[in-house]
PDBQT receptor file of N, H, CA, C and O in Angstrom, charges set to zero:
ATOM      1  N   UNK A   1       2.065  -2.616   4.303  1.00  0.00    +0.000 N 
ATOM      2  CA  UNK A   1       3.431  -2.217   4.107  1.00  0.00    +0.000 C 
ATOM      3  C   UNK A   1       3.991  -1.761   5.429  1.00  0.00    +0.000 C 
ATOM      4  O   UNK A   1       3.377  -0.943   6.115  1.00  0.00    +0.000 OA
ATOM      5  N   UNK A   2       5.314  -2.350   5.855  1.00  0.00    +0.000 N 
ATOM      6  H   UNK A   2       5.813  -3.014   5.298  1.00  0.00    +0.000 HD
ATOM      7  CA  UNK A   2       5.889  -1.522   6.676  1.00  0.00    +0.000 C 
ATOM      8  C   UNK A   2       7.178  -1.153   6.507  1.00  0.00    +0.000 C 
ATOM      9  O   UNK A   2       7.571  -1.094   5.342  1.00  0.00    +0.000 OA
ATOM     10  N   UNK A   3       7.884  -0.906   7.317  1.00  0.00    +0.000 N 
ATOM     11  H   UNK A   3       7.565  -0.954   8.263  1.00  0.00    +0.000 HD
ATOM     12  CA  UNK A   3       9.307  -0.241   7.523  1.00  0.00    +0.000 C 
ATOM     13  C   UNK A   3       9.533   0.341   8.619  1.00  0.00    +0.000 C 
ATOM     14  O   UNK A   3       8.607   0.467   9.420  1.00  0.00    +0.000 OA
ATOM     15  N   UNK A   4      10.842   0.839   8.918  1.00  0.00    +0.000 N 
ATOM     16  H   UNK A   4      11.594   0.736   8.268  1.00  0.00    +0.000 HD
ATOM     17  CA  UNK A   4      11.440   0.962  10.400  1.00  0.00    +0.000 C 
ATOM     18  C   UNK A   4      10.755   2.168  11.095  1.00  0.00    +0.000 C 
ATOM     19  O   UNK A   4      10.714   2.140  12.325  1.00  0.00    +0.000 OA
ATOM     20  N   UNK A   5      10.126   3.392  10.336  1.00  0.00    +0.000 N 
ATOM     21  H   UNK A   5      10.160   3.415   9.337  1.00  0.00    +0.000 HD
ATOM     22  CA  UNK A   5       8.953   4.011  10.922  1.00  0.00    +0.000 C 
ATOM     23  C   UNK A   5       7.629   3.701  11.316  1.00  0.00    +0.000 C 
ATOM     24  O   UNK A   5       6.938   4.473  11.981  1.00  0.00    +0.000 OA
ATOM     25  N   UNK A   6       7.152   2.260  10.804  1.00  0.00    +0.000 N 
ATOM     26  H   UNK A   6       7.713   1.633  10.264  1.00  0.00    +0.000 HD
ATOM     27  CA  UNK A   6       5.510   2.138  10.890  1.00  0.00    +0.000 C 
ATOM     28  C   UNK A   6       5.115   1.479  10.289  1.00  0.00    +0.000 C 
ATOM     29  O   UNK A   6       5.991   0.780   9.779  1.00  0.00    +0.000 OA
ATOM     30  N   UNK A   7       4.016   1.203   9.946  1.00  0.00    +0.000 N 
ATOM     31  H   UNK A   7       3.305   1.771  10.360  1.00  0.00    +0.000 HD
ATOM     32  CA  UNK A   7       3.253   0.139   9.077  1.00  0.00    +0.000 C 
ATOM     33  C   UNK A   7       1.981   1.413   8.727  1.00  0.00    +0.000 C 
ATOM     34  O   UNK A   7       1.651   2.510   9.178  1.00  0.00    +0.000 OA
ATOM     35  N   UNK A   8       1.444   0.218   7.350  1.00  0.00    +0.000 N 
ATOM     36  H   UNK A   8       1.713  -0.673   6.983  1.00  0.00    +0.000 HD
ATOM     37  CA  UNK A   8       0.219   1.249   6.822  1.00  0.00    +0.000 C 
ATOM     38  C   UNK A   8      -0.619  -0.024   6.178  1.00  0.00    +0.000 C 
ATOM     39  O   UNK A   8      -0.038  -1.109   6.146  1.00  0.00    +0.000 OA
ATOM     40  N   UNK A   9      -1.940   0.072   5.673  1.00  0.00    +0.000 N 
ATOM     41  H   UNK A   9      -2.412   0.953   5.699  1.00  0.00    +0.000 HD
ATOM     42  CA  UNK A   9      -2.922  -0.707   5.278  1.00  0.00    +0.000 C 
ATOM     43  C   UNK A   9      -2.790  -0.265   3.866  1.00  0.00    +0.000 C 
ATOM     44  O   UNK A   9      -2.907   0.931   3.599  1.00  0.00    +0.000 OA
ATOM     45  N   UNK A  10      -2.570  -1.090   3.004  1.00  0.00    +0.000 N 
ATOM     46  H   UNK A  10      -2.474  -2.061   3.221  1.00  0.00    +0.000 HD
ATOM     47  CA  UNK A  10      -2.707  -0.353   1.482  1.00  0.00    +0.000 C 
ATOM     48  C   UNK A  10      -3.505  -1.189   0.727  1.00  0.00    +0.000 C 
ATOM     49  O   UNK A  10      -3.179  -2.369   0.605  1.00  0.00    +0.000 OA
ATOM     50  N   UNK A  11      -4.782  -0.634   0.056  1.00  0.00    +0.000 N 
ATOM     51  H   UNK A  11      -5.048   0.325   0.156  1.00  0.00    +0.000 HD
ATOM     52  CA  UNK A  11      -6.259  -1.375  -0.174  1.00  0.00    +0.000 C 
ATOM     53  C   UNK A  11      -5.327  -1.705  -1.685  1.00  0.00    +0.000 C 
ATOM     54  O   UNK A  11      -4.725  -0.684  -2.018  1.00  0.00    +0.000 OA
ATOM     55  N   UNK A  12      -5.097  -2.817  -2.594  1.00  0.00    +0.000 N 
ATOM     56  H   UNK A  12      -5.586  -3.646  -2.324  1.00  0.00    +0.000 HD
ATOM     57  CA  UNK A  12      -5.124  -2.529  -3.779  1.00  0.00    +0.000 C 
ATOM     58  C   UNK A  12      -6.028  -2.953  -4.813  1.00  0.00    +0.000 C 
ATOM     59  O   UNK A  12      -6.215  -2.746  -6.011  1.00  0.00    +0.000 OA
ATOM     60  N   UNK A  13      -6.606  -3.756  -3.691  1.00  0.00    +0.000 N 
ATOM     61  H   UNK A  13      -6.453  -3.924  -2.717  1.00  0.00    +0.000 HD
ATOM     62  CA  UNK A  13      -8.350  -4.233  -5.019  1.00  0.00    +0.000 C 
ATOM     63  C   UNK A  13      -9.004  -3.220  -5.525  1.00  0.00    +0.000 C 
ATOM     64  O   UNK A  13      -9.829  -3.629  -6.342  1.00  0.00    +0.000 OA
ATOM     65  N   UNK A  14      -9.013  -1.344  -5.332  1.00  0.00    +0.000 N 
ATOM     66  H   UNK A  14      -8.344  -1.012  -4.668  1.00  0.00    +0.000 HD
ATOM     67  CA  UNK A  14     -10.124  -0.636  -6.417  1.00  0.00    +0.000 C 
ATOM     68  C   UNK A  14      -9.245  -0.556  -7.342  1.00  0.00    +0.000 C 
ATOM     69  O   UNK A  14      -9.670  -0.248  -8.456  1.00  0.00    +0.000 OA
ATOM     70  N   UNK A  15      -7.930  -0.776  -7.195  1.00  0.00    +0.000 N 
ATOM     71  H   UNK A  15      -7.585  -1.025  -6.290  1.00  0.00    +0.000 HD
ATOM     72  CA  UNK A  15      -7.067  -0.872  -8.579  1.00  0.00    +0.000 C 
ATOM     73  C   UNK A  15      -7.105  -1.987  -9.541  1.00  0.00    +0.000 C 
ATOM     74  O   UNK A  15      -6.662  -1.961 -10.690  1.00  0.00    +0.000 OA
ATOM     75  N   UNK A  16      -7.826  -3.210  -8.798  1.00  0.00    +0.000 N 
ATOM     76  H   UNK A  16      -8.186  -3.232  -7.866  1.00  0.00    +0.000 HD
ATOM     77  CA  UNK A  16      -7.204  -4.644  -9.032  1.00  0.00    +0.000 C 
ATOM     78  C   UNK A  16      -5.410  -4.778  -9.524  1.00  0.00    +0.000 C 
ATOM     79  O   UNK A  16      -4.780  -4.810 -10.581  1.00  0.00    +0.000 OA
ATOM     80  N   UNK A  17      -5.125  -4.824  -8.143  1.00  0.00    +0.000 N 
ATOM     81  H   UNK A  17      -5.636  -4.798  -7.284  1.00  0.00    +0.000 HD
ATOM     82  CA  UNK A  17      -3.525  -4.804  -8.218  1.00  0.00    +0.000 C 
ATOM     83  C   UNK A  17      -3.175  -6.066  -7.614  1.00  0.00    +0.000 C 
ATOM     84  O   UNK A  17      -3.268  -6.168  -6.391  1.00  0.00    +0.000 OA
ATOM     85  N   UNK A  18      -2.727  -7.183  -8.412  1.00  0.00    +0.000 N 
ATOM     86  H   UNK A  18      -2.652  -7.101  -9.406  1.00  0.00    +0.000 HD
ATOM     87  CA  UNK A  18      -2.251  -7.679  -7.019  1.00  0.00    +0.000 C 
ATOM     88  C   UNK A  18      -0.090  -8.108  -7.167  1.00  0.00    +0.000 C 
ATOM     89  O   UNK A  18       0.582  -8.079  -8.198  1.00  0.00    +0.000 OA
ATOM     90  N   UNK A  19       0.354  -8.421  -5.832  1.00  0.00    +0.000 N 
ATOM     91  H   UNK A  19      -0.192  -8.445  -4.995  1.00  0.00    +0.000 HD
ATOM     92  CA  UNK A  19       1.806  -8.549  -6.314  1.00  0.00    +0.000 C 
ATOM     93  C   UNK A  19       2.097  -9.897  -5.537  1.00  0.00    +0.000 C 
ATOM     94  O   UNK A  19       1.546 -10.478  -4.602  1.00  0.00    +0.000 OA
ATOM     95  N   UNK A  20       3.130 -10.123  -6.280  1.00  0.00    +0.000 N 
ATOM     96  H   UNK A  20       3.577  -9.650  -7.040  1.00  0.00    +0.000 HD
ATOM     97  CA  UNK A  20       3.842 -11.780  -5.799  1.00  0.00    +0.000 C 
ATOM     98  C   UNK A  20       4.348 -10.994  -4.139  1.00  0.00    +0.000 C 
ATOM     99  O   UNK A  20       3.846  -9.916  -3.823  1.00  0.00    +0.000 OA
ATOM    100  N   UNK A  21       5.058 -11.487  -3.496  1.00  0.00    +0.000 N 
ATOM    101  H   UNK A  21       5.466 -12.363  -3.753  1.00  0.00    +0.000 HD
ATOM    102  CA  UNK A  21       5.370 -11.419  -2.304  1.00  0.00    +0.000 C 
ATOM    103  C   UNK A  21       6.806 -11.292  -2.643  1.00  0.00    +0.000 C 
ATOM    104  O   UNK A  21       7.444 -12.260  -3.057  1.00  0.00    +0.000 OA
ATOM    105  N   UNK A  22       7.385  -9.985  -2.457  1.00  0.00    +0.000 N 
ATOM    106  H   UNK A  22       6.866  -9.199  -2.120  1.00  0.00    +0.000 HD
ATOM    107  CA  UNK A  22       8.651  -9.349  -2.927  1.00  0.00    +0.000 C 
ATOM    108  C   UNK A  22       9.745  -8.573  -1.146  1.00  0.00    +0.000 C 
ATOM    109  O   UNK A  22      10.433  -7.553  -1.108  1.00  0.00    +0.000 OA
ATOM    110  N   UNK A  23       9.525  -9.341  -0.259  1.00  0.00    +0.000 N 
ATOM    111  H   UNK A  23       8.967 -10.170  -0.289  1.00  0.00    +0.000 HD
ATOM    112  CA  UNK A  23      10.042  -9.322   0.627  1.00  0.00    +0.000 C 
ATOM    113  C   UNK A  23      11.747  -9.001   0.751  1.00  0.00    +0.000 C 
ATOM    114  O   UNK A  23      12.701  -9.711   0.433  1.00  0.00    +0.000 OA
ATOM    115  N   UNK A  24      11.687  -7.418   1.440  1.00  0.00    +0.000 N 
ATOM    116  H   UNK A  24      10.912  -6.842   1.699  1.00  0.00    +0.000 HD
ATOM    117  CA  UNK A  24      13.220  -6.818   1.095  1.00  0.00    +0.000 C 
ATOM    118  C   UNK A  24      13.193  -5.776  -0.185  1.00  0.00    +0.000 C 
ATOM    119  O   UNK A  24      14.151  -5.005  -0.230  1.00  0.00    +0.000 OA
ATOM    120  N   UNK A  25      12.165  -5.659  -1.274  1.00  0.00    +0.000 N 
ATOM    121  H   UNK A  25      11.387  -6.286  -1.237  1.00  0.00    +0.000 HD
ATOM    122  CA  UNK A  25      12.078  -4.951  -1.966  1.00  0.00    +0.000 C 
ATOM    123  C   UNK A  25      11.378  -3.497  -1.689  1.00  0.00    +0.000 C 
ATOM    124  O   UNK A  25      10.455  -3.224  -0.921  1.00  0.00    +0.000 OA
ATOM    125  N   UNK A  26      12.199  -2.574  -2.657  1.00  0.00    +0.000 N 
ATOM    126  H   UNK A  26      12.949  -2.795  -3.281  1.00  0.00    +0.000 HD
ATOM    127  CA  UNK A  26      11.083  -1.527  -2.075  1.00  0.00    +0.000 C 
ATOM    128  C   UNK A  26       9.960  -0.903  -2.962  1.00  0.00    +0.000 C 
ATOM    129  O   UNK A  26      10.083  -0.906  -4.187  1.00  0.00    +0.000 OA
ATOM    130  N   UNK A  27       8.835  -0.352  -2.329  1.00  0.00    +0.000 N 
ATOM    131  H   UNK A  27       8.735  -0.350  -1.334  1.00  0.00    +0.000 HD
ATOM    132  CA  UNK A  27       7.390  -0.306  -3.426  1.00  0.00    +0.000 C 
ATOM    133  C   UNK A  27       7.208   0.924  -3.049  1.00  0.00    +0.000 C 
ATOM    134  O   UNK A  27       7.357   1.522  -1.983  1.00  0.00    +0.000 OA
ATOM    135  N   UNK A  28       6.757   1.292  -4.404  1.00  0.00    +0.000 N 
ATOM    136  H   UNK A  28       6.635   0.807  -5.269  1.00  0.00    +0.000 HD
ATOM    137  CA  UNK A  28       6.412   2.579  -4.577  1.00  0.00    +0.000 C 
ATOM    138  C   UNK A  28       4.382   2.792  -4.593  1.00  0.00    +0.000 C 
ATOM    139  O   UNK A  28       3.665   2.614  -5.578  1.00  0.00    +0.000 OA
ATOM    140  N   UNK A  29       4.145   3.007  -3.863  1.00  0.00    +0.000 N 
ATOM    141  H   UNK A  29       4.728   3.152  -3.063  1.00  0.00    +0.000 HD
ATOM    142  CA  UNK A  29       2.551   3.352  -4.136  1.00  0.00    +0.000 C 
ATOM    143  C   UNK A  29       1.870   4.849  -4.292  1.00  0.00    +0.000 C 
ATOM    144  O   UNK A  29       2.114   5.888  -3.677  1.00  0.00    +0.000 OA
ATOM    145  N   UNK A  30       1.097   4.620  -5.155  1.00  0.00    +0.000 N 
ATOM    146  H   UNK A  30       0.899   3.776  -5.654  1.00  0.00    +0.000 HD
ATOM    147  CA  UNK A  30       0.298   6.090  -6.041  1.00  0.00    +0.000 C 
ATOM    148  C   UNK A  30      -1.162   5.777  -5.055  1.00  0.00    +0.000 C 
ATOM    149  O   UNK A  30      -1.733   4.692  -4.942  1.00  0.00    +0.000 OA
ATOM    150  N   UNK A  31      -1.490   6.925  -4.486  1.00  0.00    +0.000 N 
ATOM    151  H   UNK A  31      -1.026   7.806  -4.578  1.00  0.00    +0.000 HD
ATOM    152  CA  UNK A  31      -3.075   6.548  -4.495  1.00  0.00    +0.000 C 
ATOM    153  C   UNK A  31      -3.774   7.748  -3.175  1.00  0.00    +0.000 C 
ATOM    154  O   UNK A  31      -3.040   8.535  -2.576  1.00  0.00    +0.000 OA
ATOM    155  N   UNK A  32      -4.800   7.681  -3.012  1.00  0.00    +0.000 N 
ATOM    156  H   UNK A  32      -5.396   7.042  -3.499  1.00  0.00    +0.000 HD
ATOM    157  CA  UNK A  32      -5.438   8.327  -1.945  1.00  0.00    +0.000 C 
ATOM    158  C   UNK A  32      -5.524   7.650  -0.219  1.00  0.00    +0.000 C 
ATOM    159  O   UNK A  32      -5.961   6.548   0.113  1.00  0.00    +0.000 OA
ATOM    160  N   UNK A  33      -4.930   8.768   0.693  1.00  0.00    +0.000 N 
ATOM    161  H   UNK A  33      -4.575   9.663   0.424  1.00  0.00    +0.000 HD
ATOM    162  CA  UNK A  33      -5.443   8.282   1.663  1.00  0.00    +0.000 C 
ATOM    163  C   UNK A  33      -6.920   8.333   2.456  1.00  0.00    +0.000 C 
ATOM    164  O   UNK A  33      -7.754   9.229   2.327  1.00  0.00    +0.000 OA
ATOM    165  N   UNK A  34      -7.003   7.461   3.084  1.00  0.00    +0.000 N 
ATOM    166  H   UNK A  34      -6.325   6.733   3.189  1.00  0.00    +0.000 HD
ATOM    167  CA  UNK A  34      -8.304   7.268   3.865  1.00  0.00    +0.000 C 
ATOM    168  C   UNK A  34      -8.294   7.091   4.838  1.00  0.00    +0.000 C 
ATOM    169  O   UNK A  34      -7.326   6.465   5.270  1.00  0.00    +0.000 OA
ATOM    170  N   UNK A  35      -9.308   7.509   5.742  1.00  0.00    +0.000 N 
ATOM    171  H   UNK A  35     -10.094   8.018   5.391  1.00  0.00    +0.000 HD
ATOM    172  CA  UNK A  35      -9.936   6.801   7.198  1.00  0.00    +0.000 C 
ATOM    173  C   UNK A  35     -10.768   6.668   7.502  1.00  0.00    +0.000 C 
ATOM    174  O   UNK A  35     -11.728   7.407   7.286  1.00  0.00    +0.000 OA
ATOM    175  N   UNK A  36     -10.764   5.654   8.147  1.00  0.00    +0.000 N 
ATOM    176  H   UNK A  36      -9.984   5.053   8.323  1.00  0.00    +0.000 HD
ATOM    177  CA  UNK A  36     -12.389   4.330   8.504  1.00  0.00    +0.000 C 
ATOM    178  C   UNK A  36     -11.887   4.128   9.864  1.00  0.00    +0.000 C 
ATOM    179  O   UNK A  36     -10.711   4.390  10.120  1.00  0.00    +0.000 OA
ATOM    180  N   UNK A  37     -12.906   3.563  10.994  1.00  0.00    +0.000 N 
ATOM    181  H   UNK A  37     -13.860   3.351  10.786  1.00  0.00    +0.000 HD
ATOM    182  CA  UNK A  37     -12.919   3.269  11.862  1.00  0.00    +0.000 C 
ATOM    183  C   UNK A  37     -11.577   3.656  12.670  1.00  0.00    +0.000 C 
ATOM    184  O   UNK A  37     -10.849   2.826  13.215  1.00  0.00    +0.000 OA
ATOM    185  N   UNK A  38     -11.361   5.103  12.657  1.00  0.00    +0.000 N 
ATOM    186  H   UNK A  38     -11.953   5.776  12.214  1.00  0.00    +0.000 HD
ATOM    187  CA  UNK A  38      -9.596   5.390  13.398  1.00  0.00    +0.000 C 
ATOM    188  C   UNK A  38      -8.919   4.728  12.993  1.00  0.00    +0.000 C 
ATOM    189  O   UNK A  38      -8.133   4.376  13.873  1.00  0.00    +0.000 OA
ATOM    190  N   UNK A  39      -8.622   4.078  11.651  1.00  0.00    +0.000 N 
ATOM    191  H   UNK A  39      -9.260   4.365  10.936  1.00  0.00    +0.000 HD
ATOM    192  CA  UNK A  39      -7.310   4.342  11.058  1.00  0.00    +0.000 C 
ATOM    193  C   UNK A  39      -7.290   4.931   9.629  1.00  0.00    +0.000 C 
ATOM    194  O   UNK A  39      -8.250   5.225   8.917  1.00  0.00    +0.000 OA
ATOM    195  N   UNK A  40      -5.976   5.033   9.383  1.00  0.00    +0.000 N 
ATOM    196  H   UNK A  40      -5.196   4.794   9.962  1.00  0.00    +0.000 HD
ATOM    197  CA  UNK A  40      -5.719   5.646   8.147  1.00  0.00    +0.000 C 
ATOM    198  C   UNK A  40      -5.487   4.369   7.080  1.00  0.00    +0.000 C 
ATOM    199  O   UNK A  40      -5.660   3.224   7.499  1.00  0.00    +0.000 OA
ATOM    200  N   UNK A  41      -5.259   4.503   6.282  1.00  0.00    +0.000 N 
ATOM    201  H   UNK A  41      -5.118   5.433   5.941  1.00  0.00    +0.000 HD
ATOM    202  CA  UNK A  41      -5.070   3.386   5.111  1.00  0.00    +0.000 C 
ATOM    203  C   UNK A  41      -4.803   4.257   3.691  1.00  0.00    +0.000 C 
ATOM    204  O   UNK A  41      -4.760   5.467   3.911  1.00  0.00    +0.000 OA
ATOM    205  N   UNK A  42      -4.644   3.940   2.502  1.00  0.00    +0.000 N 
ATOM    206  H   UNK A  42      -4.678   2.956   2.324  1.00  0.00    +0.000 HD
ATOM    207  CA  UNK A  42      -4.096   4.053   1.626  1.00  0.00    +0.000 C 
ATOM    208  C   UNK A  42      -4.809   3.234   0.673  1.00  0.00    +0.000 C 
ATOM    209  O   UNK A  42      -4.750   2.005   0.678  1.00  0.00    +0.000 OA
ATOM    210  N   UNK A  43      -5.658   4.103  -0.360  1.00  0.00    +0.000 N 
ATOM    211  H   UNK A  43      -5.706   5.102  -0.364  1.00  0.00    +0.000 HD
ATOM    212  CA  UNK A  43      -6.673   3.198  -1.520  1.00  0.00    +0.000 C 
ATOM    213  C   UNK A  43      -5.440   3.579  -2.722  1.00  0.00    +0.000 C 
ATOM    214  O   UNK A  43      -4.992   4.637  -3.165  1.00  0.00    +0.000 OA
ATOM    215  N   UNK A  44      -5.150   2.048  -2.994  1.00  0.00    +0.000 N 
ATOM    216  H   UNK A  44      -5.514   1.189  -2.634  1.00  0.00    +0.000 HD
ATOM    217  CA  UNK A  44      -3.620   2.415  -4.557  1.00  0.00    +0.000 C 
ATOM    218  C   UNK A  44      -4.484   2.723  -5.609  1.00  0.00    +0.000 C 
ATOM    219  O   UNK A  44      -5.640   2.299  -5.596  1.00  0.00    +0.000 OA
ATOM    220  N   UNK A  45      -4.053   3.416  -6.524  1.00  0.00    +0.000 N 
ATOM    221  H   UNK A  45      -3.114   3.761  -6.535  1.00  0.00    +0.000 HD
ATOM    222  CA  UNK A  45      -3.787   3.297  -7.574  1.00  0.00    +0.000 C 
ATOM    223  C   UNK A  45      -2.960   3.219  -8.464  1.00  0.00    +0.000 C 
ATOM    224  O   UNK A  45      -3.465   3.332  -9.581  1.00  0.00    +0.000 OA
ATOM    225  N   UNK A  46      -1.632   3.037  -8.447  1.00  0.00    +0.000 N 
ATOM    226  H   UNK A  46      -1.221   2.945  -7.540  1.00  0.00    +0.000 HD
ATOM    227  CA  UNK A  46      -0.584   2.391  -8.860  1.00  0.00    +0.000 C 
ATOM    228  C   UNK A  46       0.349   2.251  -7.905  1.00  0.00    +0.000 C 
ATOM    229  O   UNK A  46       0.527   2.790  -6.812  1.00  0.00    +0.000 OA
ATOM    230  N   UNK A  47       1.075   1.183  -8.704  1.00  0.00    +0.000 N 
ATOM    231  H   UNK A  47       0.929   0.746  -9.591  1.00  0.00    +0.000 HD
ATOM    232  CA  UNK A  47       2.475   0.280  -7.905  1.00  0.00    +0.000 C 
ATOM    233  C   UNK A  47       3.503  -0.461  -8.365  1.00  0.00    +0.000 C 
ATOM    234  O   UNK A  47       3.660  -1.605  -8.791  1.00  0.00    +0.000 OA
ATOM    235  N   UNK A  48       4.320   0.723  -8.115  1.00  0.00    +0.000 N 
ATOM    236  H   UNK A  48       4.192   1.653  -7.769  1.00  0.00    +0.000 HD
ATOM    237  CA  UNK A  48       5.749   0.397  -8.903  1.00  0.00    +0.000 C 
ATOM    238  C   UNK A  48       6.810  -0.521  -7.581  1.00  0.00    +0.000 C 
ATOM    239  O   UNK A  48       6.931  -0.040  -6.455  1.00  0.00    +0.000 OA
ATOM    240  N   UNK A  49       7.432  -1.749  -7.951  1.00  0.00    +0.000 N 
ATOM    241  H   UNK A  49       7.333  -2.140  -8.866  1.00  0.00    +0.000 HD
ATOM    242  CA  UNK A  49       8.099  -2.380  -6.860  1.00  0.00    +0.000 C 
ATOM    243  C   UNK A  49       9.857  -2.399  -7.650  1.00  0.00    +0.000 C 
ATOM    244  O   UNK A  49      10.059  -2.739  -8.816  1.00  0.00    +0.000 OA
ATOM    245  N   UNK A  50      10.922  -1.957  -6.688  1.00  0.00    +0.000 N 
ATOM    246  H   UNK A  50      10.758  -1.681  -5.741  1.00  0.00    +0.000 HD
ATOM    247  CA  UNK A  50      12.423  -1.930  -6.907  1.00  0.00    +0.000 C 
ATOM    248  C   UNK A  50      12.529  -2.919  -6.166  1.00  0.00    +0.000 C 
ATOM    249  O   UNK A  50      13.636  -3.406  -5.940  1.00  0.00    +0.000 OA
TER     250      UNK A  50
């Protein structure tokens, strides 16, 4: 995911989530963050897309 602040890694396979490619929309994600190898990332557990 990104946007005009940044980008982020968002895991959604421990959810088995997956989404069509909704480009311009905006997503809402539920879940825990993480870090591995110096970065941060984001394990979902839910995902709501406007």
């Amino acid at each position: 995911m990104k946007d005009d602040t940044g980008q982020i890694f968002i895991n959604l396979a421990p959810a088995n989530i997956s989404i069509p490619p909704k480009t311009g929309k905006k997503a809402i994600v539920t879940g825990e963050v993480a870090f591995e190898n110096g970065n941060f990332f984001i394990i979902a557990r839910g995902l709501e897309i406007r």
